[in-house]
DRENDO-1510 file (C-alpha; in Angstrom, 1 decimal, always signed):
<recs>
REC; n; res; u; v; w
REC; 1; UNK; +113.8; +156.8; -149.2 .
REC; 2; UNK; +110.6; +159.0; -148.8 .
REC; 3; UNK; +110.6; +162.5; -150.1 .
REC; 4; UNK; +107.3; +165.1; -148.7 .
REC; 5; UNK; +105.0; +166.3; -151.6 .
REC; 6; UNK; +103.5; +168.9; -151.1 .
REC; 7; UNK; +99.5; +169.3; -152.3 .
REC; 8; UNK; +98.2; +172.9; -151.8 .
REC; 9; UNK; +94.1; +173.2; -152.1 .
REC; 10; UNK; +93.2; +177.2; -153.1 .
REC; 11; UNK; +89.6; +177.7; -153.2 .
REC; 12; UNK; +88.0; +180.9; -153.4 .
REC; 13; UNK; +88.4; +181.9; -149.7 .
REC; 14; UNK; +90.7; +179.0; -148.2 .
REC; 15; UNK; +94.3; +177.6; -148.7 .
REC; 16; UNK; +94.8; +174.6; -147.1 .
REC; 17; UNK; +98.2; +172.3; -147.5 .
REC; 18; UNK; +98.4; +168.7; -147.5 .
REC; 19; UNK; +101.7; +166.8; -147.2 .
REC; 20; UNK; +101.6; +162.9; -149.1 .
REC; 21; UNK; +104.5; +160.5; -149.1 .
REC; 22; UNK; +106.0; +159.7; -152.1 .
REC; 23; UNK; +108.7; +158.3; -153.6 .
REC; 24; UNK; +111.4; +160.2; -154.4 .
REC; 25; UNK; +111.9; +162.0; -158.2 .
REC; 26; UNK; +108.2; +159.6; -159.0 .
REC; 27; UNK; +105.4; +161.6; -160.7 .
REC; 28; UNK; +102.2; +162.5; -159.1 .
REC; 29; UNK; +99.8; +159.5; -159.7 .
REC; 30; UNK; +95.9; +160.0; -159.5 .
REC; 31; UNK; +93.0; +157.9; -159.4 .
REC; 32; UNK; +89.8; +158.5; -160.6 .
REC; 33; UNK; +86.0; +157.1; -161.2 .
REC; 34; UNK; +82.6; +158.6; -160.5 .
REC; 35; UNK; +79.2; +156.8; -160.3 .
REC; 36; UNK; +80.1; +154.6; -157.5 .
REC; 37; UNK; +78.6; +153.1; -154.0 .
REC; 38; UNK; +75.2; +151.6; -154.1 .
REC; 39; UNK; +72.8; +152.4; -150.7 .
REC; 40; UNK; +72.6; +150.0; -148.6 .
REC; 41; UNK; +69.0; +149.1; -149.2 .
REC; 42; UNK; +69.7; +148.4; -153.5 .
REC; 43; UNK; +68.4; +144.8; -154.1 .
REC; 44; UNK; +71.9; +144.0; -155.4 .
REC; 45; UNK; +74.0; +145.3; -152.1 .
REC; 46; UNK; +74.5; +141.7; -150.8 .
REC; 47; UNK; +76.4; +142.6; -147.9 .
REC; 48; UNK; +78.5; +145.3; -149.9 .
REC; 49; UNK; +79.5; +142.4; -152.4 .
REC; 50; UNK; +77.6; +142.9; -155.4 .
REC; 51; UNK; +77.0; +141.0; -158.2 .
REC; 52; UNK; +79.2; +140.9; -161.6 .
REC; 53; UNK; +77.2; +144.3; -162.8 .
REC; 54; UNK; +76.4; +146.2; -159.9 .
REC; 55; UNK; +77.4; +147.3; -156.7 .
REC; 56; UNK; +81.3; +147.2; -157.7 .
REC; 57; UNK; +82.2; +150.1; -154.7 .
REC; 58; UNK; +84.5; +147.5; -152.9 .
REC; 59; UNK; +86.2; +146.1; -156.2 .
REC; 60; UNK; +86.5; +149.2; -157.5 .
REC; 61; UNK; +88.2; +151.0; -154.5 .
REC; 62; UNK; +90.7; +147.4; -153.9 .
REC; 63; UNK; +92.4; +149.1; -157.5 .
REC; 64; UNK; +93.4; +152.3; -156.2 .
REC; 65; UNK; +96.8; +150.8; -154.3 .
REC; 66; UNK; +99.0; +153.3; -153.7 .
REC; 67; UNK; +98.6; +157.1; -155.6 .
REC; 68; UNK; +99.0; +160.3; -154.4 .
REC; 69; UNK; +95.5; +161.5; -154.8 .
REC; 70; UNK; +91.9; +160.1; -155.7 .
REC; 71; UNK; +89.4; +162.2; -157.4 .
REC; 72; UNK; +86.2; +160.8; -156.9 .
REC; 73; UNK; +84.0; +162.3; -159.6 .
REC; 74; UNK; +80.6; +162.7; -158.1 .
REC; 75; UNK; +77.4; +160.1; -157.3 .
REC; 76; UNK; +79.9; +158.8; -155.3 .
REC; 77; UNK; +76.8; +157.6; -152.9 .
REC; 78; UNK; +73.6; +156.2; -154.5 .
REC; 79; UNK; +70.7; +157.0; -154.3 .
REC; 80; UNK; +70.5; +160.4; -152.6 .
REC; 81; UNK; +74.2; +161.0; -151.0 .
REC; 82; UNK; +72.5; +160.9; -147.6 .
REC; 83; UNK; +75.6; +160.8; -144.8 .
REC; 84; UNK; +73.9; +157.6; -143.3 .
REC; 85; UNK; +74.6; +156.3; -146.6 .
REC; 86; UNK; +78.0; +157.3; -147.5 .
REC; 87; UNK; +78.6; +156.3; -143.9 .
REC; 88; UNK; +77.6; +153.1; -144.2 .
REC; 89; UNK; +79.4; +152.3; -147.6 .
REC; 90; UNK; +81.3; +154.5; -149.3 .
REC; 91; UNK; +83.1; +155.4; -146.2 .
REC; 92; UNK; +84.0; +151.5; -145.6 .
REC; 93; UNK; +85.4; +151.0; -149.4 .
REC; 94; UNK; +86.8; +154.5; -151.2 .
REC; 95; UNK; +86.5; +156.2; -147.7 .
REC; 96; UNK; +89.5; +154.5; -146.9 .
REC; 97; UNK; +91.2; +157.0; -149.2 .
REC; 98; UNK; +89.2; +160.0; -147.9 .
REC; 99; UNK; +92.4; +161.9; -146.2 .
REC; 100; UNK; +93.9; +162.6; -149.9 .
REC; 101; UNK; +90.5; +162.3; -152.5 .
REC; 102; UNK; +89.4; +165.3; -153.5 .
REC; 103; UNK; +85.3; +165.0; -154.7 .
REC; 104; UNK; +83.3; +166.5; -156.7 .
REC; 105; UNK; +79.7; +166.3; -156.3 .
REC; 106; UNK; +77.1; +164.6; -158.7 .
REC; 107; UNK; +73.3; +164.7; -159.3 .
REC; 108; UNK; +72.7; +161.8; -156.7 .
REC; 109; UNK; +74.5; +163.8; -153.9 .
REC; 110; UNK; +71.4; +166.4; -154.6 .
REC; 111; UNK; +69.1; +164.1; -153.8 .
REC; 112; UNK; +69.7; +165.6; -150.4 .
REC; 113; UNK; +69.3; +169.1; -149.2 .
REC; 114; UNK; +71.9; +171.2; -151.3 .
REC; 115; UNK; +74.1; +168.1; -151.2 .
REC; 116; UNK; +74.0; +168.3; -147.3 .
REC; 117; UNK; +75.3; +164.8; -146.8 .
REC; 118; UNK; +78.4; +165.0; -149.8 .
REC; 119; UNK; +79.4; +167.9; -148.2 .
REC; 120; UNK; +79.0; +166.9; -144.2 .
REC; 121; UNK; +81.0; +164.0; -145.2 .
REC; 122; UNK; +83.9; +165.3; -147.1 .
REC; 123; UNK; +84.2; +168.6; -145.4 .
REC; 124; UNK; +86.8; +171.0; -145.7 .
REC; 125; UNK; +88.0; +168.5; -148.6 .
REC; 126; UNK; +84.9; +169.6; -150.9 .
REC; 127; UNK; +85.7; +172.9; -150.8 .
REC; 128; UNK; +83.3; +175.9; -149.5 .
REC; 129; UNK; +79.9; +173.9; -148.6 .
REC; 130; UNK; +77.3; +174.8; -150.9 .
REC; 131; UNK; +79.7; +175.3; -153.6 .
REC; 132; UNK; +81.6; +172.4; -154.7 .
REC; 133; UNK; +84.4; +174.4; -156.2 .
REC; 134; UNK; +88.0; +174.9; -155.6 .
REC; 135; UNK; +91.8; +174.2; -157.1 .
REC; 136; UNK; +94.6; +172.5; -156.1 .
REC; 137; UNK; +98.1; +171.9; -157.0 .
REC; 138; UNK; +100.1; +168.4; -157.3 .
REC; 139; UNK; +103.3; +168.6; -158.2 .
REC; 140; UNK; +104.3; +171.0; -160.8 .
REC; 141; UNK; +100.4; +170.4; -162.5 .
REC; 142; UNK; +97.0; +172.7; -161.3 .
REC; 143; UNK; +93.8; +170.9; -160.8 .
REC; 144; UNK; +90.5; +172.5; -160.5 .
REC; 145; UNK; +87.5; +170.8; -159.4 .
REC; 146; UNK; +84.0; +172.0; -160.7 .
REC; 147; UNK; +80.6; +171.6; -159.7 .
REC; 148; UNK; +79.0; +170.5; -163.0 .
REC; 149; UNK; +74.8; +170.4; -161.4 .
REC; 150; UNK; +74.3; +174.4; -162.3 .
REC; 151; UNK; +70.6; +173.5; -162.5 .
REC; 152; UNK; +71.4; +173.4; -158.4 .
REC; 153; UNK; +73.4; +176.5; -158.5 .
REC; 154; UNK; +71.3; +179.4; -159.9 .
REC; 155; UNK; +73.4; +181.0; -162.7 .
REC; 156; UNK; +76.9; +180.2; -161.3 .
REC; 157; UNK; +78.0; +178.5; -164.2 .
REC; 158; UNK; +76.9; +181.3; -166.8 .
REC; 159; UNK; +79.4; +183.6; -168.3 .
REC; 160; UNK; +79.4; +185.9; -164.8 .
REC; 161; UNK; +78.1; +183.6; -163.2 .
REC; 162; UNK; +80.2; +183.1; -159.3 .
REC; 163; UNK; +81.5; +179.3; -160.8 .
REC; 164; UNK; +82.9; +180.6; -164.5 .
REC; 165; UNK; +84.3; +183.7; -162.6 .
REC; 166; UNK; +86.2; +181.3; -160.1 .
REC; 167; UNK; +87.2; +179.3; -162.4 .
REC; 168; UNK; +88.5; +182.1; -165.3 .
REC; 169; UNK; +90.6; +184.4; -162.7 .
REC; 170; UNK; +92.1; +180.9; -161.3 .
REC; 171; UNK; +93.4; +179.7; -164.7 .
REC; 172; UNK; +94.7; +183.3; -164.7 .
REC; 173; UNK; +95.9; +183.3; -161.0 .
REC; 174; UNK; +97.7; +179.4; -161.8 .
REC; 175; UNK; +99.2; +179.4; -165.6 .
REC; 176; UNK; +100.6; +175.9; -165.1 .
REC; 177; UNK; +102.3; +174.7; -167.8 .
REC; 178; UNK; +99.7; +171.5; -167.2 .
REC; 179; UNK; +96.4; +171.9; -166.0 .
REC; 180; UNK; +93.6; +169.3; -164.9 .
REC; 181; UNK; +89.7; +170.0; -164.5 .
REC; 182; UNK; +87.7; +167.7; -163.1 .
REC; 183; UNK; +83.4; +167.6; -162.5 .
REC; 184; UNK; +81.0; +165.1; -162.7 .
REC; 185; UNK; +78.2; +165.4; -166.0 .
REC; 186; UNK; +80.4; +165.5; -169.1 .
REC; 187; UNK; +80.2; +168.5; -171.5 .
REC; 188; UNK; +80.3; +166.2; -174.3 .
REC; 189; UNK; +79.6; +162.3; -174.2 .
REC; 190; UNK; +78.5; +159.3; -176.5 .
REC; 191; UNK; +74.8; +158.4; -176.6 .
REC; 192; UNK; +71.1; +160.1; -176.9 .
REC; 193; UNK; +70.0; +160.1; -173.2 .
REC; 194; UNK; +70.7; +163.9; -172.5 .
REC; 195; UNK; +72.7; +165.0; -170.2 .
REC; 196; UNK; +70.9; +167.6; -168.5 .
REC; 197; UNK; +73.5; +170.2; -167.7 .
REC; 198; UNK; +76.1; +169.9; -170.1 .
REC; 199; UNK; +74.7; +172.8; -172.2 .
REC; 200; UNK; +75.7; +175.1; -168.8 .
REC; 201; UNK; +79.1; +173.7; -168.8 .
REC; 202; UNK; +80.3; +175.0; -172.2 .
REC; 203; UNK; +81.4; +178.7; -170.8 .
REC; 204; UNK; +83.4; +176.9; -168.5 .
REC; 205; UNK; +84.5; +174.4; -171.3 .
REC; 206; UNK; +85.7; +177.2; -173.2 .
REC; 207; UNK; +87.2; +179.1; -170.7 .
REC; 208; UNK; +89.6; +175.8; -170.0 .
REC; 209; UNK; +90.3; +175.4; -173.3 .
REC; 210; UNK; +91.4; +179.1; -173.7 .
REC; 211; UNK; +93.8; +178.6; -170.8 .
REC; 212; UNK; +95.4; +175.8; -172.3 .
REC; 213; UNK; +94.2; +173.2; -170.0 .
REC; 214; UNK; +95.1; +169.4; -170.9 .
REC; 215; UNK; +93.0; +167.0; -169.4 .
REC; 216; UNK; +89.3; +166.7; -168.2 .
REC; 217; UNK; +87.7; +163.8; -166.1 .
REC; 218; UNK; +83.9; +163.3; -165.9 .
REC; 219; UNK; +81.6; +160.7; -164.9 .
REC; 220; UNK; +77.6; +160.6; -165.0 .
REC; 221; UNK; +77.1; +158.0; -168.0 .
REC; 222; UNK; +78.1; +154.6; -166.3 .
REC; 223; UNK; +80.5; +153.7; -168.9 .
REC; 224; UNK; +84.2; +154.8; -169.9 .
REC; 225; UNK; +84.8; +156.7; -173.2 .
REC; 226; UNK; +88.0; +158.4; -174.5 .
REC; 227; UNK; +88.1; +161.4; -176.9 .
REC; 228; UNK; +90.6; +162.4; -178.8 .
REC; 229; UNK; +92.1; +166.3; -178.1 .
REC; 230; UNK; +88.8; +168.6; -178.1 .
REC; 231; UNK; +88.5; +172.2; -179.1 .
REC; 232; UNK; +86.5; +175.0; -177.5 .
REC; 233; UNK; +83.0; +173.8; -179.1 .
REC; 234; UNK; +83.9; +169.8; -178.4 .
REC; 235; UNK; +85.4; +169.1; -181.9 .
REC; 236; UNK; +88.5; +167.1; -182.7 .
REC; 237; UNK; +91.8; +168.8; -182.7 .
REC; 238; UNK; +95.4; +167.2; -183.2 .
REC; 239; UNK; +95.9; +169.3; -180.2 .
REC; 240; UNK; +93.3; +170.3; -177.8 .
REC; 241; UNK; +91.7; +169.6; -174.3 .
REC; 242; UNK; +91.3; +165.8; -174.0 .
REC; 243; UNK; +88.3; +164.4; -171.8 .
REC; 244; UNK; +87.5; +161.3; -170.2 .
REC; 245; UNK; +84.7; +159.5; -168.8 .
REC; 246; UNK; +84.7; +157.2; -166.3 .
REC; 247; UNK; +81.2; +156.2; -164.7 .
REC; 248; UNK; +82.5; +153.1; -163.8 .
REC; 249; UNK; +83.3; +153.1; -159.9 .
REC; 250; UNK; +80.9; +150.3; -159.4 .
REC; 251; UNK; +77.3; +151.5; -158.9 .
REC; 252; UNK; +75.8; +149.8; -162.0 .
REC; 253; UNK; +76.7; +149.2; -166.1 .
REC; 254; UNK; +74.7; +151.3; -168.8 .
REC; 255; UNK; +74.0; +150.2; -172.4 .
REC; 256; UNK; +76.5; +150.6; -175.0 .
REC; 257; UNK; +75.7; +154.1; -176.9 .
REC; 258; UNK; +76.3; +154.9; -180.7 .
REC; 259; UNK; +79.7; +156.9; -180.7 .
REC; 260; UNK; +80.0; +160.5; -181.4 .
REC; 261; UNK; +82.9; +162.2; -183.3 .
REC; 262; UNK; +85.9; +162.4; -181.5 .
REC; 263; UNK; +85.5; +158.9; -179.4 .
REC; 264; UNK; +88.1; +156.8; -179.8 .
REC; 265; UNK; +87.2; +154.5; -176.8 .
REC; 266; UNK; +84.3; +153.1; -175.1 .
REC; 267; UNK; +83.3; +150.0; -172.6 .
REC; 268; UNK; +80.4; +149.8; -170.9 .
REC; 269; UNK; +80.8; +146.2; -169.4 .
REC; 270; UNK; +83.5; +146.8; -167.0 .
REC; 271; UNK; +83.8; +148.3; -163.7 .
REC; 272; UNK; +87.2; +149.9; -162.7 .
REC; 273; UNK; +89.2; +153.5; -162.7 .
REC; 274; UNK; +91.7; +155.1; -164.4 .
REC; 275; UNK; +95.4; +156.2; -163.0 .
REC; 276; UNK; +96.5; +159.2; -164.6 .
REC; 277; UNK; +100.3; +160.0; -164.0 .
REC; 278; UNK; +101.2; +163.4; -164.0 .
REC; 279; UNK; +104.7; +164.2; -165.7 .
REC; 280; UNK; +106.5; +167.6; -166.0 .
REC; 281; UNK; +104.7; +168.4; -169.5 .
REC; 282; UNK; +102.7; +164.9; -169.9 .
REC; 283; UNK; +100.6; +163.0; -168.5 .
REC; 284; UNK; +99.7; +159.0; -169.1 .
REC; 285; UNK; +96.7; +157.3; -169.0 .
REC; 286; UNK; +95.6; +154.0; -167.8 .
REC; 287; UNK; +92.4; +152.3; -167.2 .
REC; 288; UNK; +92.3; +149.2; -164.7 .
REC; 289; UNK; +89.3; +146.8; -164.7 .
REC; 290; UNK; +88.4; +144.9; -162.2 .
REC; 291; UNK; +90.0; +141.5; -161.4 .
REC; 292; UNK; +88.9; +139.2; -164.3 .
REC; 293; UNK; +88.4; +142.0; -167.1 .
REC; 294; UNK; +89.6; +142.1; -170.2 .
REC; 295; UNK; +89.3; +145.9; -171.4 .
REC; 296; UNK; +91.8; +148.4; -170.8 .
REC; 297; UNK; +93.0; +151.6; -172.6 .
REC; 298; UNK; +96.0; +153.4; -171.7 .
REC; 299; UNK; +98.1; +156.3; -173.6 .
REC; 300; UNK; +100.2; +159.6; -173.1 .
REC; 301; UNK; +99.5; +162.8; -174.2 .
REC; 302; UNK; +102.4; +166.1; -173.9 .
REC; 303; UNK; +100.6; +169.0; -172.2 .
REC; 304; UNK; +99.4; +171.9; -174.6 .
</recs>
């Protein structure tokens, strides 16, 4: 028998509800990748096929099954998030899960206009256009989505800034024993290519990591990489704020980088997402490849 969950999106001038099916006493299950649909011009499209490493968008999005919300987590349209473009393929693969993802933009949806086409697209379900921020509850666990491309948004994500401020007096408005953030560059990630705005994330880092929060998914490098628990300045704790990377919806594969302190997993051969169930005061983990992989990583963590 089917019970009504309720999700409830609060942004900083909107509350908007939206009622999912799900089974009855199950826990909230999400799915999440970034870095996803190829334009339809890339020399590897092939009719929205692909080959085995790029263009994964319609493998990628044939994993998601059945889950109570997807977060994709930003260039979620190559090359410039243009609407033709999402139109024309992200619509026809993850689109099909538009009425319960909630996005968050990446660098490639800036390659138009103030991310004209991510947020003509997604609408009311990317929060206040020309922001990209906003919170949102599922089940008994808060989830705030963050627009990690400050270098887009003056000094929004500063200490003061109209991002940090959002996101501080919402931790404060929503002390949920469990508490998910979600943006696209990673504050902290494997590798020497530089990621260009993760030195403007830290305030907010550190403001989510005061509040307790549990769990952060990124995307940007086209790999996936566990850390173990993180503290406020991205150093390994026995318990802290644990983020994950997943770059791997399908738009391409990246080198393998040399680790950093605090990974404890990383793949940069296979396409696919991760499902993240959300208990009462844990969540689990799970990464799914695509059909024919062999790499997965799964765990479970209590809330802080």
């Amino acid at each position: 028998m089917l019970a009504r969950r309720l999700v409830t999106v609060v942004t900083a001038a909107l509350a908007v509800s939206f009622v999912t099916a799900a089974a009855a006493a199950a826990d909230p299950v999400i799915a999440a990748a970034g870095d996803i649909a190829c334009a339809p011009n890339d020399p590897f499209f092939f009719s929205g096929n692909g080959d085995a490493t790029h263009c994964a968008q319609k493998r990628t999005a044939a994993l998601i099954g059945t889950v109570d919300a997807v977060l994709p987590l930003g260039d979620n349209q190559y090359n410039s998030g243009s609407l033709t473009n999402y139109l024309a393929v992200f619509d026809k693969t993850w689109g099909v899960f538009k009425a319960k993802s909630f996005p968050v933009p990446g660098n490639h949806e800036y390659g138009t206009t103030n991310a004209g086409g991510y947020f003509s697209y997604f609408g009311s379900r990317a929060g206040p256009s020309g922001q990209g921020w906003y919170s949102f509850n599922i089940g008994v666990w808060h989830l705030i989505a963050i627009n990690s491309e400050c270098d887009r948004l003056g000094g929004a994500c500063a200490s003061g800034g109209a991002q940090e401020t959002f996101v501080r007096n919402d931790l404060a408005a929503h002390p949920s024993k469990c508490t998910l953030a979600f943006w696209h560059e990673p504050a902290f990630s494997s590798g020497s290519a530089v990621v260009q705005n993760a030195d403007a994330m830290k305030p907010i880092w550190r403001d989510l990591y005061n509040a307790g929060v549990d769990l952060v998914l990124s995307g940007h490098k086209h790999f996936y990489e566990r850390f173990a628990p993180l503290n406020a300045f991205g150093q390994p704790l026995t318990v802290g704020m644990r983020e994950l990377i997943i770059g791997t919806g399908g738009e391409d594969h990246a080198g393998t980088p040399a680790r950093i302190t605090g990974s404890q997993a990383l793949n940069a051969h296979t396409f696919g997402i991760s499902k993240v169930t959300l208990h009462a005061s844990s969540y689990d983990w799970r990464f799914i490849g695509e059909p024919g992989s062999t790499f997965s990583d799964s765990g479970s963590t209590a809330c802080r």
